[in-house]
C-alpha positions in Angstrom: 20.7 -19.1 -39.1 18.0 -20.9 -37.0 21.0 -21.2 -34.0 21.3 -17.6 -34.2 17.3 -16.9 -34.1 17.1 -19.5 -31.3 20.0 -17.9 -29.0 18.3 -14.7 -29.8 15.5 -15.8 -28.5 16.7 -17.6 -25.4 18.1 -13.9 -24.6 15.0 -12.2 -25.4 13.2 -14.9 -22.8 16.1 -14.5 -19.9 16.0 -11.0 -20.1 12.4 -10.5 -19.7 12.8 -13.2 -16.6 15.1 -11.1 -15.1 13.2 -8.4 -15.6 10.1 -10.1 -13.8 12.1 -11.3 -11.1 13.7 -7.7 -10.0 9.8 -6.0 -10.4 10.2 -5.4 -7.0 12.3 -3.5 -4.0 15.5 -3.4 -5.1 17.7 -5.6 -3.4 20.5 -4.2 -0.7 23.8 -4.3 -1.8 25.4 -4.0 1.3 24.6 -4.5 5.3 22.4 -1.4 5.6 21.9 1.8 3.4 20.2 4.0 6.5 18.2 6.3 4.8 19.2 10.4 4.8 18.0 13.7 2.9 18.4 13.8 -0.3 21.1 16.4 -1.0 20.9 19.4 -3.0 20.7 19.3 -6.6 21.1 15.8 -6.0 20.7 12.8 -8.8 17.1 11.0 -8.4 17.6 7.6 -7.0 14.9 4.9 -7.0 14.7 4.7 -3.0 16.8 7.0 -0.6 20.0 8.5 -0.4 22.4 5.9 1.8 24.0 7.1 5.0 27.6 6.7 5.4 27.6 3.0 7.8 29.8 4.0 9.9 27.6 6.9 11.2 24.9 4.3 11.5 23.4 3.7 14.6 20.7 1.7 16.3 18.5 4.6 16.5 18.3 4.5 12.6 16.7 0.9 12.9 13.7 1.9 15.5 10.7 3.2 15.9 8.1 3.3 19.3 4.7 4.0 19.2 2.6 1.2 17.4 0.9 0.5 20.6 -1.0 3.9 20.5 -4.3 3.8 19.0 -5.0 5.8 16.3 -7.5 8.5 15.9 -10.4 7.0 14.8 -13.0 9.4 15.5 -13.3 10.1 11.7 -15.6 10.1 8.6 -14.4 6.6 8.2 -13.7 5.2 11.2 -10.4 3.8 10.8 -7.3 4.8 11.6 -3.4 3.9 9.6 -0.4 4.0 11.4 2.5 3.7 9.3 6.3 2.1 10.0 8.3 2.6 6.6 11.0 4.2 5.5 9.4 8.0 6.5 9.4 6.4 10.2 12.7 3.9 10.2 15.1 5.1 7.7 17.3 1.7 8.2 14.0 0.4 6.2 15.9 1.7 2.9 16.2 -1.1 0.4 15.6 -3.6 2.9 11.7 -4.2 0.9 9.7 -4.1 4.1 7.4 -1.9 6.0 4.7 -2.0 8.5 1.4 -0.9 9.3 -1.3 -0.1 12.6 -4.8 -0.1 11.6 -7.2 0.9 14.4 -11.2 0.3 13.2 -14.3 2.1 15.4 -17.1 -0.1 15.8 -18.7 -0.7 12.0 -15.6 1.3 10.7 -13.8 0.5 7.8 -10.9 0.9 5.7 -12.0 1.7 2.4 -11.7 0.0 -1.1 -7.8 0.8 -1.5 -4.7 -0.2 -3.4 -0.6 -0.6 -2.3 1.2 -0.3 -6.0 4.4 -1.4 -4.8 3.2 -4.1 -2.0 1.5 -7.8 -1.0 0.3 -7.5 2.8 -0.5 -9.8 5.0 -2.9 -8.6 8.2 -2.9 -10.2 11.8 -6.1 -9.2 13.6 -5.2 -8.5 17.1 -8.3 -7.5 18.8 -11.9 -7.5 17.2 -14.0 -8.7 14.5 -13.1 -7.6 10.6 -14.6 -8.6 7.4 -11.9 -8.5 4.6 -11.8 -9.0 0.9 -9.8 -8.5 -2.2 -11.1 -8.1 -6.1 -9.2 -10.0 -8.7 -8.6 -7.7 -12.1 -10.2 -7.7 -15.2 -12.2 -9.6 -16.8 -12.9 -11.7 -13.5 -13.2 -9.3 -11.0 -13.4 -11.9 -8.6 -14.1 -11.0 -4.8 -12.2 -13.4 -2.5 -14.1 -12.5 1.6 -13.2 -13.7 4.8 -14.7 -13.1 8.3 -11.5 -12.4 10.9 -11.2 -12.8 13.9 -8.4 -12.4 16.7 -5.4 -14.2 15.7 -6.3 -14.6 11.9 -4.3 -13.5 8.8 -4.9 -12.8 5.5 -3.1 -11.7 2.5 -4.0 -8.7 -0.2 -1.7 -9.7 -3.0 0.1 -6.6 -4.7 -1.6 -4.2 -6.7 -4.9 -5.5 -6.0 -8.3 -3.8 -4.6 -9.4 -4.7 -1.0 -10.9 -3.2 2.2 -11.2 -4.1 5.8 -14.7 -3.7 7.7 -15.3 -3.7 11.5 -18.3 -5.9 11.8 -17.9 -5.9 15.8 -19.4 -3.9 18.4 -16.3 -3.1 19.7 -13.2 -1.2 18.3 -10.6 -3.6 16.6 -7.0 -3.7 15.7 -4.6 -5.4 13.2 -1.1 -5.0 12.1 -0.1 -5.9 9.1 3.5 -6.5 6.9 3.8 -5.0 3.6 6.6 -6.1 1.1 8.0 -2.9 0.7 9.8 0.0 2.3 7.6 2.7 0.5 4.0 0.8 -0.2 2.4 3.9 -1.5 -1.7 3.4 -1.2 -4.5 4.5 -3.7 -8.0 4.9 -2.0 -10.0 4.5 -5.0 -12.8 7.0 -4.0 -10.3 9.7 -3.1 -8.6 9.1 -6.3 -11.5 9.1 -8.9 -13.7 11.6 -6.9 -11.0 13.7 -5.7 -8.3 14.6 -7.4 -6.8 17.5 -7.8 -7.7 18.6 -11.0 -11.2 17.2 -10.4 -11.6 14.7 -13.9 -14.1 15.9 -16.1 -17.5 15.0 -14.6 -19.1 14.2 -18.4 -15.8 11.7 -18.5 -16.8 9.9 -14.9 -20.3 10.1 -16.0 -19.7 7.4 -18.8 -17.1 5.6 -17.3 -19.5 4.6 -14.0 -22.5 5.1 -15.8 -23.9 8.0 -13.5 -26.0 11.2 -14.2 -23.2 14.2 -14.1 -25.0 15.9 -11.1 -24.1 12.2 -9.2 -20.9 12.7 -10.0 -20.7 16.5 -9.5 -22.2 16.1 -6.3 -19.3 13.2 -5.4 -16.6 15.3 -6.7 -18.0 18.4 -4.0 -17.4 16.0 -1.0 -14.8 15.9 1.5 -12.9 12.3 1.0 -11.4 11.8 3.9 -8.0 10.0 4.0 -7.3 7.8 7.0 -3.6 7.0 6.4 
């Protein structure tokens, strides 16, 4: 009996490992799985629909363009240029994209979040204060002051920012660990979603008189990506 409840258990444990392991991008099965429209009445998949390789060309695995600046003249100043699977559809299941991110002077990228990715930023040009919060009950805040040529990592899921401290416009590229990031801009998301959340509720939850929040909830949240 206590064989059985320990092989049970040693199941239980290397199934939940596996799971753990795969909480990622899928893996690619074959060579390359080129991205295409999904087709009518098609079956959901958890990526994109895979073009047949031997209509694959290189076309499918390029894109030109990251070394035009962004429109930055913005409520934010900052500008996101992506490169994932929208832009390169060979990106499909390969678990990588890309990003530009062009900052005016004392513009910033605002508090955000990837669900699906870890990146790591490059500075190329300028001056950039960068940080990440840890999650509950910690809620650490880990800062560092970037200049050309450094790199940082936002590990997945987490809450961080970028800020141009400079006088001058600044630049950085940076590598996300998956083909579809996604990104949550935590302002645009509380304060402007669509249904707005009931003010009374936000009102609590940040500990805000409702006209504070009624007044947020009017404004214009900008998104730079």
């Amino acid at each position: 009996m206590e064989k059985g409840v320990s092989f049970l258990v040693t199941i239980a444990l290397l199934a939940l490992a596996s799971t753990l392991a795969y909480a990622s991008d899928p893996s690619p099965l074959q060579d390359t799985c080129v991205a295409i429209a999904e087709p009518k009445n098609a079956v959901f998949v958890n990526g994109k629909f895979c073009k047949n390789p031997n209509l694959t060309v290189a076309e499918d695995f390029f894109y030109s363009g990251l070394d035009k600046p962004g429109n930055i003249s913005n409520p934010v100043g900052s500008a996101v240029t992506p490169v994932n699977v929208a832009q390169i559809a060979g990106l499909n299941t390969l678990g990588i994209s890309a990003v530009r991110i062009d900052y005016a002077p004392y513009g910033q990228n605002p508090p955000h979040t990837h669900p699906r990715a870890t990146e790591i930023l490059t500075v190329l040009e300028g001056t950039l204060l960068v940080g990440f919060v840890t999650s509950n009950p910690e809620n650490r805040l880990f800062t560092k002051v970037l200049n050309k040529g450094d790199v940082f990592v936002f590990p997945i899921g987490l809450i961080h920012f970028q800020f141009n401290i400079g006088h001058t416009n600044a630049v950085a590229i940076a590598g996300l660990s998956s083909q579809n990031p996604g990104v949550i801009t935590i302002a645009n998301a509380v304060f402007g979603s669509d249904p707005a959340i009931d003010p009374d509720f936000l009102a609590r939850a940040f500990q805000l008189e409702k006209n504070m929040v009624e007044y947020l909830q009017s404004r214009f949240w900008y998104a730079n990506n």
